[in-house]
C-alpha positions as CSV (number, residue, x, y, z in Angstrom):
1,X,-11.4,-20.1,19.6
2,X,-9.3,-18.6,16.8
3,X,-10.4,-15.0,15.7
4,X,-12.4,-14.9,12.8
5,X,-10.8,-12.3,11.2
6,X,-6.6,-12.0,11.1
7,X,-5.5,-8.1,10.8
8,X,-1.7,-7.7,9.9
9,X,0.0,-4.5,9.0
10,X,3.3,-3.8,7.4
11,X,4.6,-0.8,6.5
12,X,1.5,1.0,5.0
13,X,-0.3,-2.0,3.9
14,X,-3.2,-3.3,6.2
15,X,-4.0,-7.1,5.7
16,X,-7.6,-8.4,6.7
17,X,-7.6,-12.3,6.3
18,X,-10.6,-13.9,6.6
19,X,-10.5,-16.9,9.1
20,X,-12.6,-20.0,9.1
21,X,-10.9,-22.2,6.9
22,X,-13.2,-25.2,8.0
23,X,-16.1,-23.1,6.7
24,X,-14.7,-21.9,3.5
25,X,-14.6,-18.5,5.5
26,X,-18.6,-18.1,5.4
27,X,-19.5,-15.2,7.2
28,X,-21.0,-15.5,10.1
29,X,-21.7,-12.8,12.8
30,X,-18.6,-13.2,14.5
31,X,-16.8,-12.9,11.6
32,X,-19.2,-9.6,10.1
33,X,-18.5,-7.9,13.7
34,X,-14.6,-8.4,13.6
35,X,-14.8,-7.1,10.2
36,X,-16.5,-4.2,11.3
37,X,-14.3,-3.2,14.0
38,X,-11.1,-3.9,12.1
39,X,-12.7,-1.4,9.4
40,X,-13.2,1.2,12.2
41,X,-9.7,0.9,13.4
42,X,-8.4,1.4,10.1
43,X,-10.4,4.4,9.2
44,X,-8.6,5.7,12.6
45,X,-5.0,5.2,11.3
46,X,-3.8,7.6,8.8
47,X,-0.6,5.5,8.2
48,X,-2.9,3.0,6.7
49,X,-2.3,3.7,2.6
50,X,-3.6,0.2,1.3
51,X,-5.9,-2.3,2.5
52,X,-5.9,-6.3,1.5
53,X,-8.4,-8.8,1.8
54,X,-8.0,-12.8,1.8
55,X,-8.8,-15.6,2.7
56,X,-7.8,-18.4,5.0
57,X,-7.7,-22.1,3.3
58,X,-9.0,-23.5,0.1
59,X,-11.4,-20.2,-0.7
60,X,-11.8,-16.6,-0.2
61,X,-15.1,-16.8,0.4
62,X,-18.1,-19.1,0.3
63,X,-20.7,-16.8,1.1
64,X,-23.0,-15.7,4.0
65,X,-23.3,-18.8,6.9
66,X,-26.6,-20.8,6.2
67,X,-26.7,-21.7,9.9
68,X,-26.9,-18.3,10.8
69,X,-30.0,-17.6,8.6
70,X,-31.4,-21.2,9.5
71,X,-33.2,-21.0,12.3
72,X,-34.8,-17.4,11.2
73,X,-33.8,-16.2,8.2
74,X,-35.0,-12.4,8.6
75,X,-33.2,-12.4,12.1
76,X,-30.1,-13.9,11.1
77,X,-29.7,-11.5,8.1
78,X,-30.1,-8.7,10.4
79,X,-27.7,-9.8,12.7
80,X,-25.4,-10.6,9.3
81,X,-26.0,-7.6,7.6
82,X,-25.8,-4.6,10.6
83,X,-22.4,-4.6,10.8
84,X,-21.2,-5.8,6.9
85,X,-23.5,-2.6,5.7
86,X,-21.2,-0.7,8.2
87,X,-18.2,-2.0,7.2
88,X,-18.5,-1.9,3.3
89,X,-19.3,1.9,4.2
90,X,-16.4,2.6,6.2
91,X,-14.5,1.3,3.6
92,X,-15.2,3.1,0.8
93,X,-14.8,6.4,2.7
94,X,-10.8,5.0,3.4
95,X,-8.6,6.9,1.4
96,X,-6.6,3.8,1.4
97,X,-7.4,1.3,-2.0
98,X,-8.9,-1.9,-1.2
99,X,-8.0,-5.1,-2.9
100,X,-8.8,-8.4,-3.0
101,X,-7.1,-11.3,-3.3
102,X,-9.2,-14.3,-4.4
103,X,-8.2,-18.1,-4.1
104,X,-10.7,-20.5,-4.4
105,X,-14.7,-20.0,-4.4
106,X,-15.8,-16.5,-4.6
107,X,-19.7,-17.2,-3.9
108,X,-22.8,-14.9,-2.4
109,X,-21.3,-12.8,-0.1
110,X,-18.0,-13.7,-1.0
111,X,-18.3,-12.3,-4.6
112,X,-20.2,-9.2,-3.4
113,X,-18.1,-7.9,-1.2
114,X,-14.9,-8.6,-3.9
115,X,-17.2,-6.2,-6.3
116,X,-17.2,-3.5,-3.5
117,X,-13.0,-3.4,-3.9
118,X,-11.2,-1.1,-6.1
119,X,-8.5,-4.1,-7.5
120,X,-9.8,-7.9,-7.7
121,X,-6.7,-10.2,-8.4
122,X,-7.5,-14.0,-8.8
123,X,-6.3,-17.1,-9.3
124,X,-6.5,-19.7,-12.3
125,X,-8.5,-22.0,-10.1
126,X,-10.5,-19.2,-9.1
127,X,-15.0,-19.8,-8.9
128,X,-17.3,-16.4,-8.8
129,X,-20.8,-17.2,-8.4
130,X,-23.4,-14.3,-6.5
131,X,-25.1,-17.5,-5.9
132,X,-28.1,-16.3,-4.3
133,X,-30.7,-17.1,-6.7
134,X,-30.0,-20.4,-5.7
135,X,-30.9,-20.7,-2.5
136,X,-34.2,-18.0,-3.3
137,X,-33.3,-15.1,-1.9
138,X,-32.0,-11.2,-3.6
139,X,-28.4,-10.0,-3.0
140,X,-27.0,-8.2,-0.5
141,X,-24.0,-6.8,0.6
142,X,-23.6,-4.0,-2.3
143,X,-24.2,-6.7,-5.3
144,X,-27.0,-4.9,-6.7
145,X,-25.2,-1.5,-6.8
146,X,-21.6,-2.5,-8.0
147,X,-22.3,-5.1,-10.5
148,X,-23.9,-2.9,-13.0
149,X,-21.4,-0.5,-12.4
150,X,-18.8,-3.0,-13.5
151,X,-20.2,-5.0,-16.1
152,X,-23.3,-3.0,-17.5
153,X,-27.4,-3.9,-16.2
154,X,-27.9,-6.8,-19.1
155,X,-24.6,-9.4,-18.0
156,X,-25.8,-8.0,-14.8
157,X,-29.0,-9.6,-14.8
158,X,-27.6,-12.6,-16.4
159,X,-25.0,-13.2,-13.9
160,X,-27.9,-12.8,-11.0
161,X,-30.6,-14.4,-12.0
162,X,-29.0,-17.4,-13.6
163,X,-26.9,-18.1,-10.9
164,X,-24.4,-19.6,-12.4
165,X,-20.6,-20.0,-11.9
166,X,-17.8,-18.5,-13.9
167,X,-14.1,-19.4,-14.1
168,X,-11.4,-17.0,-14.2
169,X,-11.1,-16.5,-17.2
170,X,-14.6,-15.6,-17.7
171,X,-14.8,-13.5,-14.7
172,X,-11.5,-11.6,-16.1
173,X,-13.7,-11.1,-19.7
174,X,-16.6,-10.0,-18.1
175,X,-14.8,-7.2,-15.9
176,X,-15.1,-8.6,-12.2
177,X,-11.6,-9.3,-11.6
178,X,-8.5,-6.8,-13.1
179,X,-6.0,-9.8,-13.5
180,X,-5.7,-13.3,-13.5
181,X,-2.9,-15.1,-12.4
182,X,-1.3,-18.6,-11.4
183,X,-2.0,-19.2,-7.2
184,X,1.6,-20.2,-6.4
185,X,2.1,-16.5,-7.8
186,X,-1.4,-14.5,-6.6
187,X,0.0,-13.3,-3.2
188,X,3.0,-11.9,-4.0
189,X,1.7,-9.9,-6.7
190,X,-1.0,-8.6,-4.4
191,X,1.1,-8.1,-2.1
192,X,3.3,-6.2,-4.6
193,X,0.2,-4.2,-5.8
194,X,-0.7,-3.3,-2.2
195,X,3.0,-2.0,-1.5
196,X,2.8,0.1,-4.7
197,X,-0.7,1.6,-3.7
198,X,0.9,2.1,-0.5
199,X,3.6,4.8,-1.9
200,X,1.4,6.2,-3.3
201,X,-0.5,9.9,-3.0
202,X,-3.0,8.3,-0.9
203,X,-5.4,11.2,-0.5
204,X,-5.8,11.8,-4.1
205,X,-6.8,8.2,-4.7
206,X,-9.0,8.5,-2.0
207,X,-10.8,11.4,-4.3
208,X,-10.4,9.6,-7.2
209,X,-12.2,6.5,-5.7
210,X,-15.0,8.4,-4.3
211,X,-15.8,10.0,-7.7
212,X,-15.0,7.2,-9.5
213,X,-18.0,5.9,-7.7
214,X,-20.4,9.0,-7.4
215,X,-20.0,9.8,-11.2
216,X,-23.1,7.3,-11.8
217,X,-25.6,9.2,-9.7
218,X,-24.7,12.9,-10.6
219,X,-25.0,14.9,-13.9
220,X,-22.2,16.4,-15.4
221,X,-22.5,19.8,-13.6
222,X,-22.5,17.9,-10.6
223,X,-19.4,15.7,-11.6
224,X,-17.4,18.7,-12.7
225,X,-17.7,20.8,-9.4
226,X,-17.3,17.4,-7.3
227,X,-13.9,17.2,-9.5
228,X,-13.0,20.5,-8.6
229,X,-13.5,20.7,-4.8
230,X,-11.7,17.6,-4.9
231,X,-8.5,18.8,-6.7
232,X,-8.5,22.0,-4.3
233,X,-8.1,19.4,-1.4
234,X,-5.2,17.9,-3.1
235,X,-3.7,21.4,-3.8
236,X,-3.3,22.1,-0.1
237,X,-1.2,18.3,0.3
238,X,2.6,17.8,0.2
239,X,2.2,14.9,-2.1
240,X,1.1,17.5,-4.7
241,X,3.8,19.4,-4.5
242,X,5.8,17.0,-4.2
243,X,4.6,15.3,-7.6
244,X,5.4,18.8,-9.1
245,X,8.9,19.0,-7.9
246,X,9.6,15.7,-9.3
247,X,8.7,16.8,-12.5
248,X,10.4,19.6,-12.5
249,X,13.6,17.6,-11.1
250,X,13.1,14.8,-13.5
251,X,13.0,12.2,-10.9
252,X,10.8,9.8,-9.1
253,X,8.5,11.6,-6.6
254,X,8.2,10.3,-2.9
255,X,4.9,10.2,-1.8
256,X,3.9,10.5,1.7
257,X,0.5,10.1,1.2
258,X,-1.3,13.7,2.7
């Protein structure tokens, strides 16, 4: 049997493909364990300075597997959600940005784990729908807590409980995806985008992602001394220094990411 989940590297930039074409990559618990352990591995590897998701095939990502949760639903989204809680945590504790690169339907699963990535690049032909309204069931895999984040609690709402699909276009407008783009073109420009993230300071996005984040559930006090400790970390990095010195020297600095 093929692997359900493809992990490439080159250079800095870690690639996680998703792999079950004939399934529109639904995720079943194959597919959520390899995810997990890839995410473990890559939280292991400090050369590791971008990550990219994709997706095998005609889509990204069609959602959870029904024939998982058919037999019993409550055990199968157990078994489902385990290790994709664990992952989607591992990941945004990688200093490394994550982006995803979406082809195709972005749907249930498929769409909330796209919200959970720092950079969403799509294609014209690109479908988002959180979907699970339809089939009567709540969200999962960090839906509820990024899409308000992103596009406010009201389009929130309206995009969950109406359950109903937006282009590209209208995912660009609404703030779920940061560009849009023709598919013969969407890889290489994430590709491009993950190679730029990848020369860059690496630990100071990681701070900058975390706090990014955390700002919603602290008060300014909080924020400010959060934003401090986290500046003192980057003090004591070469890529700091280094970003001085290039001032200083007029020229473009060269990051080595700690």
């Amino acid at each position: 049997m093929p692997s359900p989940l493809l992990v490439t590297r080159a250079g800095g930039v870690a690639t996680l493909q998703f792999n079950r074409p004939e399934a529109m990559n639904a995720l079943d618990v194959a597919t959520a364990q390899a995810l997990l352990a890839a995410v473990q591995a890559l939280v292991q590897d400090g050369g590791v300075r971008a990550v990219l998701l994709k997706g095998a095939g005609r889509a990204f990502m069609a959602g959870g597997d029904l024939a998982t949760l058919r037999a019993d639903p409550a055990q199968g989204a157990r078994d489902l959600l385990g290790p994709l809680n664990e992952a989607l945590l591992a990941l945004q504790q990688l200093d490394a940005p994550v982006i995803a690169q979406v082809h195709g339907a972005a749907a249930g699963a498929g769409l909330s784990l796209a919200l959970m990535c720092d950079f969403v690049l799509a294609a014209e032909d690109a479908k988002f729908n959180l979907a699970y309204i339809n089939l009567g069931t709540s969200c999962d895999v960090g839906a509820s807590w990024a899409l308000p984040r992103l596009v406010g609690l009201r389009r929130a709402l309206e995009i969950a409980l109406l359950g109903e699909t937006l282009s590209a276009d209208e995912a660009l407008r609404a703030g779920l995806v940061n560009r849009v783009l023709p598919a013969a073109e969407l890889p290489g420009a994430a590709q491009a985008l993950a190679e730029r993230l990848a020369a860059g300071p690496t630990a100071a996005y990681g701070h900058m992602r975390r706090l990014m984040r955390a700002s919603f559930d602290r008060d300014l006090a909080g924020q400010l001394a959060a934003e401090a400790d986290a500046f003192d970390a980057c003090a004591r990095t070469r890529d700091l220094r280094e970003g001085i010195e290039a001032f200083f020297g007029k020229r473009k600095p060269g990051f080595v990411g700690h």
